[in-house]
NUMARDO-805383 format. One line per 4 residues: number of its first residue (from 1); for each residue x, z, y of C-alpha. Coordinates in steps of 0.5 Angstrom, whole numbers. Last residue first. Example, Ala and Ser with C-alpha at 12.3 -4.5 7.8 and 13.67 -1.06 7.14 Angstrom:
% NUMARDO-805383
2> 27:14:-2  25:16:-9
% end
This chain:
% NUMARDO-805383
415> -166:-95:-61  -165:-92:-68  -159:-96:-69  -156:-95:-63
411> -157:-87:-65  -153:-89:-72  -148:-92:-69  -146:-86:-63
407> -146:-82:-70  -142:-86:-74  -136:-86:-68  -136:-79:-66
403> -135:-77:-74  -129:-82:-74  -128:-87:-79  -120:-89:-83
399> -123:-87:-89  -131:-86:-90  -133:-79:-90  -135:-74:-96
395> -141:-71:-96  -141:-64:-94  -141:-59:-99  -144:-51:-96
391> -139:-47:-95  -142:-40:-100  -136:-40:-103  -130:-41:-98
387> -133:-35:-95  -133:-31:-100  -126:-32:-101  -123:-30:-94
383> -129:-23:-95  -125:-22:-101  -118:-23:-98  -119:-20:-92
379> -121:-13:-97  -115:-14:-101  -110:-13:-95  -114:-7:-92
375> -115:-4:-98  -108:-5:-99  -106:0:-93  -111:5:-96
371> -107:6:-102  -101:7:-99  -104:11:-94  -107:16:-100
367> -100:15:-104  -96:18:-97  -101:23:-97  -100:26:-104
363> -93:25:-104  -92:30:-98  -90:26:-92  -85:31:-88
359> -89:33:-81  -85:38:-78  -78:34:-75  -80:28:-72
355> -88:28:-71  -88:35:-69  -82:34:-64  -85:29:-61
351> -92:32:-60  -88:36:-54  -88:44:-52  -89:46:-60
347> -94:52:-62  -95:50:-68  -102:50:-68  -102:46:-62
343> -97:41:-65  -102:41:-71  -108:39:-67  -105:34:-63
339> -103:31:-69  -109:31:-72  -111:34:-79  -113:30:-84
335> -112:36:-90  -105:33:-92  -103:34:-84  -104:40:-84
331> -101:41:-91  -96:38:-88  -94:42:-82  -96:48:-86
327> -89:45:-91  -85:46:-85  -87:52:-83  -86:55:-90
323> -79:51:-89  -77:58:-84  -78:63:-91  -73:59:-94
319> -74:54:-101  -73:55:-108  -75:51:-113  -80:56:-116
315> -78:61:-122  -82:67:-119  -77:72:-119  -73:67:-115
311> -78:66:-110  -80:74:-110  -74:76:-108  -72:70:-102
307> -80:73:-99  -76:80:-99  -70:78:-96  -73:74:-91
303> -79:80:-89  -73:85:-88  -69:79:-84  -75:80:-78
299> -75:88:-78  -82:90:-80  -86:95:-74  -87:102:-76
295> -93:105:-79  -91:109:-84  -91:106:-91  -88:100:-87
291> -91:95:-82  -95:88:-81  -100:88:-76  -98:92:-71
287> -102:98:-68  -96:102:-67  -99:108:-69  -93:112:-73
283> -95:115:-79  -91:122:-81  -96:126:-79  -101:123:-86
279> -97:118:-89  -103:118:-95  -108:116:-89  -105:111:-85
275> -103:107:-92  -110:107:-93  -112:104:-87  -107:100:-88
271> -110:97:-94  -116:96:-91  -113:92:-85  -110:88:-90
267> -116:87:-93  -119:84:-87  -113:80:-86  -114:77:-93
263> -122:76:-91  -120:72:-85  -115:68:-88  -121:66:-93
259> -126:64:-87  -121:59:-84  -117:61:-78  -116:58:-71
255> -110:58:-68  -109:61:-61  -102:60:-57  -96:62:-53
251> -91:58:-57  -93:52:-51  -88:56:-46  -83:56:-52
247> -79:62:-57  -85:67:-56  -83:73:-51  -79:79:-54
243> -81:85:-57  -75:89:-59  -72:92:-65  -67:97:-64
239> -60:95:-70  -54:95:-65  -54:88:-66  -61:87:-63
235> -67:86:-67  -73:79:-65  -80:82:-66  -85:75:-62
231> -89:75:-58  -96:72:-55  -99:69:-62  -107:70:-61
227> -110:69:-68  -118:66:-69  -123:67:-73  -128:69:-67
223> -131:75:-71  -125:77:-75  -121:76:-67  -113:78:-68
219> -109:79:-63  -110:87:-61  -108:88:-68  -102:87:-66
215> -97:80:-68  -90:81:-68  -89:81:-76  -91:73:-75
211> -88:71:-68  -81:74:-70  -82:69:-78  -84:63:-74
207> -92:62:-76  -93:55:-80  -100:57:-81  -102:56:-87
203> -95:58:-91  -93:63:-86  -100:66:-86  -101:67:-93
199> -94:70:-93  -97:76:-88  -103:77:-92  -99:78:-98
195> -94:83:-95  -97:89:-100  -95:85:-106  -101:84:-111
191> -102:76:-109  -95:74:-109  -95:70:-115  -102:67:-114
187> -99:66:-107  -93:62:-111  -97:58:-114  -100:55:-108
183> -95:53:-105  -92:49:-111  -99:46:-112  -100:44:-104
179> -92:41:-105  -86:46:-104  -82:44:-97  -74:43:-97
175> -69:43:-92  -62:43:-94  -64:39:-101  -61:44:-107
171> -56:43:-111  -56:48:-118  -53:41:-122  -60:41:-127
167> -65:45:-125  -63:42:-118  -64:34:-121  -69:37:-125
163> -73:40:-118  -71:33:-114  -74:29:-120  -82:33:-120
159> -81:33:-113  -79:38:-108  -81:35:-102  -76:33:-97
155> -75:36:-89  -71:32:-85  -66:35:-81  -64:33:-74
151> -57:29:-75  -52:32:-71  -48:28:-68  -40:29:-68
147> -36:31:-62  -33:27:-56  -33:32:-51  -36:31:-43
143> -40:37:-41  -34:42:-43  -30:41:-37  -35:42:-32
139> -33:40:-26  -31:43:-18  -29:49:-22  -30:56:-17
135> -35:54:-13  -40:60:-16  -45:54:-18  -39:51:-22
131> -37:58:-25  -45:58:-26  -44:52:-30  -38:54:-34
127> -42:59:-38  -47:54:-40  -42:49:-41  -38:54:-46
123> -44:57:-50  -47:49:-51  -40:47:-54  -41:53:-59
119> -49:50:-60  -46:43:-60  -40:45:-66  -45:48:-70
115> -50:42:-71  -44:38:-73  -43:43:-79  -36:46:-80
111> -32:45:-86  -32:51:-91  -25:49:-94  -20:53:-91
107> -17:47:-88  -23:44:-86  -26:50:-81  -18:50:-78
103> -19:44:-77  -25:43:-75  -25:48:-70  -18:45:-67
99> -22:40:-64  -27:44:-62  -19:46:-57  -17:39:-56
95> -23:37:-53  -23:43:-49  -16:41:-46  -18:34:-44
91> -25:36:-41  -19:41:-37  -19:48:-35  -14:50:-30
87> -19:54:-25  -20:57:-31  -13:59:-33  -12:58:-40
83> -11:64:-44  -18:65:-47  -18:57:-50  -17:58:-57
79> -18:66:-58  -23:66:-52  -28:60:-55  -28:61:-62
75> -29:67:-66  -31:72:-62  -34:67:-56  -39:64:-61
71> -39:70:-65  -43:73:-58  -46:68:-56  -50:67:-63
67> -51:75:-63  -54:74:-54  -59:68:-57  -62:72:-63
63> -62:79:-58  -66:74:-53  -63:75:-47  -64:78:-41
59> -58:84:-42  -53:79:-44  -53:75:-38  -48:79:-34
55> -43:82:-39  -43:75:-43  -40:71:-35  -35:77:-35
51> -33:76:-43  -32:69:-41  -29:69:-34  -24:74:-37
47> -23:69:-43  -22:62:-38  -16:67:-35  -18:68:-27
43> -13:65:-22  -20:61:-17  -23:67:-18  -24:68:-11
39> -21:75:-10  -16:72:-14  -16:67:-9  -15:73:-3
35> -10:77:-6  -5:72:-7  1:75:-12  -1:69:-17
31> -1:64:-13  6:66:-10  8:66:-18  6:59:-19
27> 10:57:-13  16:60:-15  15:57:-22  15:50:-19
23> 21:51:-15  24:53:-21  24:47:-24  20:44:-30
19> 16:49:-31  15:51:-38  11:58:-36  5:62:-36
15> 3:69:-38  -3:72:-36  -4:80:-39  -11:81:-41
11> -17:87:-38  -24:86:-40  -24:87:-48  -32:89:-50
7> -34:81:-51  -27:82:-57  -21:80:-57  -17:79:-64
3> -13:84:-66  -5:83:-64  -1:83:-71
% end
């Protein structure tokens, strides 16, 4: 049995047949033996074109992004679509290949999400772009493809009920946030761990997980009260962290601290400093914030696979390092912050995103408008009834007579 091809497979051999005559045939087989369209690519496989176009951006990529084209191609796009020539390829043709996808992702029980599929479709149409840009598809076939939305995720609260529910089937929301005293239990609980500073900062402060084991000392201002997030720590697949910029332009950003954050820091600094000292040579002056025993840099899915540890150790509704980021949204937003502000604390390019995505209602905060709203209806109400009270009575009129008509009779009267 064959083995699957990789992005490190380079050479293929090009079969083609079903020609309905042997003109058609002779024709193919003239185009494959002229030098100068091979030259042009026009009779590349799409799967060479691929594993090319991979080898060239590969190395200017984040390592999260290189990873995922990396699978997307492995597993999906050369297997299924790597034999087609490219100046062949065809929207029909790759339509038929995602179809294929959910099939097989059907038939073997784990039905794919809407949400991969668009990101498998987004490796091929940027591959396909520069193919374009190169001249040698006229289109991209993979622009247009009838393929199911994927629904933002909307972030629930684990309510009293949802926390049964879960207790008692093991289902759990996609996307869940911890209320204020569900956070704040769990910092009690995570109080003693040497990474407590850390935690604190992805529960207040919404930090990505990269961004939050890049910061440097250099970021943090105790007297300003003040942290600068300018990079993030992300690990290629050969195990080499790398410091990467941050995920946006807007990501680049100063958050503000409160009094107690700065404290936790401080005694973080403490901590390793004391660290520093038992490592003795064997510690190495990163100047990170967060680090090992030693001094050297954490890795991102380290820092999951411990804050994962602790949740379930901890007896809470369980949650994913990344929800803490939506539950400091709404935190934020329980504690009256402005929207503005917490699209800048987030580091998003575009408050929508904030508004749409972030900022789950905590049942607090919906009560509190709730409440408010009533207010507004039952105080127009009141000022409508006092109103009615304090008119005064007025004599009741003659039937049939106007007012006009009895004042013009009485200024008559008086002459």
């Amino acid at each position: 049995m064959p083995r699957p091809a990789t992005v490190d497979d380079h050479r293929s051999r090009l079969r083609r047949g079903g020609y309905r005559t042997r003109k058609d045939a002779t024709e193919a087989l003239q185009r494959l033996r002229d030098r100068d369209r091979v030259r042009q690519g026009e009779l590349l496989t799409t799967g060479q074109w691929l594993l090319r176009w991979y080898s060239t951006v590969e190395p200017h990529l984040r390592p999260s992004t290189a990873r995922g084209y990396r699978k997307h191609l492995e597993q999906y796009l050369v297997p299924l679509l790597g034999h087609e020539l490219l100046c062949e390829l065809t929207n029909e043709g790759v339509q038929q290949a995602f179809s294929s996808i959910v099939r097989r992702h059907q038939s073997a029980g784990r039905p794919i999400s809407a949400g991969t599929l668009r990101r498998i479709q987004a490796t091929l149409r940027a591959a396909l772009n520069v193919a374009v840009r190169n001249e040698m598809l006229t289109t991209n076939p993979a622009r247009h493809l009838d393929l199911p939305r994927a629904p933002r995720p909307h972030p629930v609260v684990w309510t009293d009920g949802r926390v049964a529910e879960w207790e008692r089937t093991g289902e759990r929301p996609p996307v869940a946030v911890w209320t204020p005293a569900q956070t704040a239990a769990f910092l009690a609980y995570a109080s003693g761990h040497r990474l407590y500073a850390l935690y604190h900062l992805y529960a207040l402060r919404g930090l990505r997980r990269g961004e939050g084991v890049g910061l440097r000392w250099s970021d943090f201002d105790a007297s300003g009260r003040t942290l600068t997030v300018a990079r993030q720590l992300q690990q290629r697949e050969n195990g080499r962290l790398e410091a990467c910029p941050v995920k946006t332009r807007a990501g680049e950003r100063t958050i503000a601290l409160d009094g107690s954050t700065v404290r936790i820091l401080s005694t973080h600094r403490n901590q390793q400093r004391r660290e520093k000292l038992a490592a003795g040579i064997e510690w190495n002056e990163s100047g990170y914030v967060f680090t090992d025993v030693y001094g050297s840099p954490l890795r991102p899915d380290h820092v999951g696979h411990v804050f994962q540890g602790m949740v379930r150790r901890s007896g809470l509704p369980p949650v994913r390092l990344h929800d803490l980021r939506h539950g400091a949204a709404s935190l934020a937003l329980t504690g009256g912050s402005d929207l503005k502000v917490i699209q800048a604390q987030l580091g998003h390019s575009t408050i929508v995103t904030t508004a749409d995505t972030y900022t789950s209602v905590l049942p607090e905060t919906a009560h509190l408008s709730a409440e408010a709203t009533a207010r507004v209806v039952i105080d127009a109400a009141r000022m409508i009834s006092r109103g009615i009270r304090s008119q005064p009575k007025t004599r009741k009129r003659r039937s049939g007579i106007r007012p006009a008509a009895i004042a013009g009779r009485r200024i008559r009267s008086s002459e």
